[in-house]
C-alpha positions as CSV (number, residue, x, y, z in Angstrom):
1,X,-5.9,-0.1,-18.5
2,X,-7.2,-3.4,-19.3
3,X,-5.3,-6.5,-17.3
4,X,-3.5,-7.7,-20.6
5,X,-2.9,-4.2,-21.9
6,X,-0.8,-4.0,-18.6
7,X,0.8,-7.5,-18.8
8,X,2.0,-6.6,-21.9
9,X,3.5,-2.9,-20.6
10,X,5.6,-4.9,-18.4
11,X,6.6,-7.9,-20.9
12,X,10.1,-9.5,-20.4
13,X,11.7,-12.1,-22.3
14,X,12.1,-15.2,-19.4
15,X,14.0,-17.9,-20.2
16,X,14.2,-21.8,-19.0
17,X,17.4,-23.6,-18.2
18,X,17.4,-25.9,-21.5
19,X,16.1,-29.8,-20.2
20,X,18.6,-30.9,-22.8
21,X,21.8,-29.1,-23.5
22,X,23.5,-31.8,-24.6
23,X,21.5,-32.6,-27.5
24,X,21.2,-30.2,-30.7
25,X,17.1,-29.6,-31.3
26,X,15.4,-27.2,-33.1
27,X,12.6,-25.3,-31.1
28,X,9.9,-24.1,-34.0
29,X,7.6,-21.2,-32.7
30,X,4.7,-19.5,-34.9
31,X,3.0,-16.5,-34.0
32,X,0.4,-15.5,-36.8
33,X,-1.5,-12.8,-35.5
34,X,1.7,-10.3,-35.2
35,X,0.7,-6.5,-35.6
36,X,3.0,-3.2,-35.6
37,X,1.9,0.5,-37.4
38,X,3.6,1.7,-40.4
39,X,5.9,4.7,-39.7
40,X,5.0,6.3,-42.7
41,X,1.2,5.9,-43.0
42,X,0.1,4.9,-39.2
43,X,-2.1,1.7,-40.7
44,X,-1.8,-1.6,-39.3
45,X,0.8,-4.3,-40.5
46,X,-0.1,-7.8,-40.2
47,X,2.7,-10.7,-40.2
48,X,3.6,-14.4,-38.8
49,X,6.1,-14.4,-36.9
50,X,8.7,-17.9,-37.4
51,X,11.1,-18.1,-34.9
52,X,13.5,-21.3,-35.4
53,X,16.3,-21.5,-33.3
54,X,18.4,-24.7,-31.8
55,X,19.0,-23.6,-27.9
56,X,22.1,-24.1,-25.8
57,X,21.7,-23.6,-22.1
58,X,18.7,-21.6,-22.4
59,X,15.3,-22.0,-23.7
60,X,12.4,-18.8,-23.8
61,X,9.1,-19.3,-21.8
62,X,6.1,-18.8,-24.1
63,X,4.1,-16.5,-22.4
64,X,6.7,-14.0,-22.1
65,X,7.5,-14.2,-26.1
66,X,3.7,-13.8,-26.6
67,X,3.8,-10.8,-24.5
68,X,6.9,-9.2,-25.6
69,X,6.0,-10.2,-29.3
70,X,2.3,-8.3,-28.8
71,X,3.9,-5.1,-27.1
72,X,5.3,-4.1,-30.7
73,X,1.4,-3.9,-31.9
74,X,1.5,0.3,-30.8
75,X,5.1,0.9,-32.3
76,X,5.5,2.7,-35.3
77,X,8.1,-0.1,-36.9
78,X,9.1,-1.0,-40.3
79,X,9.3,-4.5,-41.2
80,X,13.2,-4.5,-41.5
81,X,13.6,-3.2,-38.1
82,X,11.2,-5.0,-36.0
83,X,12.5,-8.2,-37.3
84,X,16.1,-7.1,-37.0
85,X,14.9,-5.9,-33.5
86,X,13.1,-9.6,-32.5
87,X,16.3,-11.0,-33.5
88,X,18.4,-9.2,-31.8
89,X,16.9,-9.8,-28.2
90,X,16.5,-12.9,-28.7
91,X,20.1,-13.6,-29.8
92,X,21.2,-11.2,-27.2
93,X,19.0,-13.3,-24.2
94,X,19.4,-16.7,-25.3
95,X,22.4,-17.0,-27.2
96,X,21.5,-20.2,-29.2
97,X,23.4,-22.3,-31.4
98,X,21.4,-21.2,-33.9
99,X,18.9,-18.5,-34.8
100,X,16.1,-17.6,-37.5
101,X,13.7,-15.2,-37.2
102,X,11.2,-14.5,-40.1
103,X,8.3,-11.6,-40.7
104,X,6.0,-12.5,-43.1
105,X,3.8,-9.7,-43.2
106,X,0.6,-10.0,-45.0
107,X,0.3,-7.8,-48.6
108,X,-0.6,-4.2,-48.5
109,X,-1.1,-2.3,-51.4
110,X,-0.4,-5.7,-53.7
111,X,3.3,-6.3,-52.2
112,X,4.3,-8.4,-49.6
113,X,7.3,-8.5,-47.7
114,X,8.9,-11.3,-46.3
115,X,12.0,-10.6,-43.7
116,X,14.6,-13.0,-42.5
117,X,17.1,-12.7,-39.8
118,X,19.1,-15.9,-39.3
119,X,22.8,-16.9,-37.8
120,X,24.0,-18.4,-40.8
121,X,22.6,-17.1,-44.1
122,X,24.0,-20.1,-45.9
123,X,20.7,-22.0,-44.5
């Protein structure tokens, strides 16, 4: 097993203490080269990532979202669920004032699909 093969076996969502809790700021994070497998089919599903949220006492370290983020590229996921899923942890971990997580996987078979997940869905 390869060195990043194994850092991202072993991925866990860290998190900051926010330099700034007093303030309301939106933190915008885009990762464009996300990949998971079909469960139906086994091919590769290709998306960017947006993750918007405003943090309270907590912020997420980079590197571990990059890691945790890659360690869905084996899973056999639909697009509803693995951005359902994203969300979840990272509501779960953080517990922002507010959340949005969007897939926006890249068309297969002439449709595209384009998931989002936020706190308040008036947004």
């Amino acid at each position: 097993m390869k060195y990043g093969e194994k850092a991202i076996k072993i991925a866990k969502l860290e998190l900051w203490d926010n330099p700034n809790p007093e303030r309301d700021y939106k933190i915008n994070i885009l990762f464009p080269e996300f990949t998971c497998l079909c469960p139906r089919s086994g091919y590769p599903d290709f998306a960017t990532v947006r993750i918007n949220y405003i943090p309270d006492k907590k912020i997420i370290e980079l590197k571990s979202l990059k890691l945790y983020l890659n360690s869905f590229r084996g899973n056999y996921i639909s697009h509803e669920e693995v951005t359902n899923k994203i969300y979840s942890e990272l509501e779960k971990k953080l517990k922002p004032r507010f959340l949005e997580v969007i897939g926006d996987f890249n068309p297969r078979g002439n449709v595209k699909t384009i998931i989002r997940v936020c706190s308040d869905q008036t947004k």
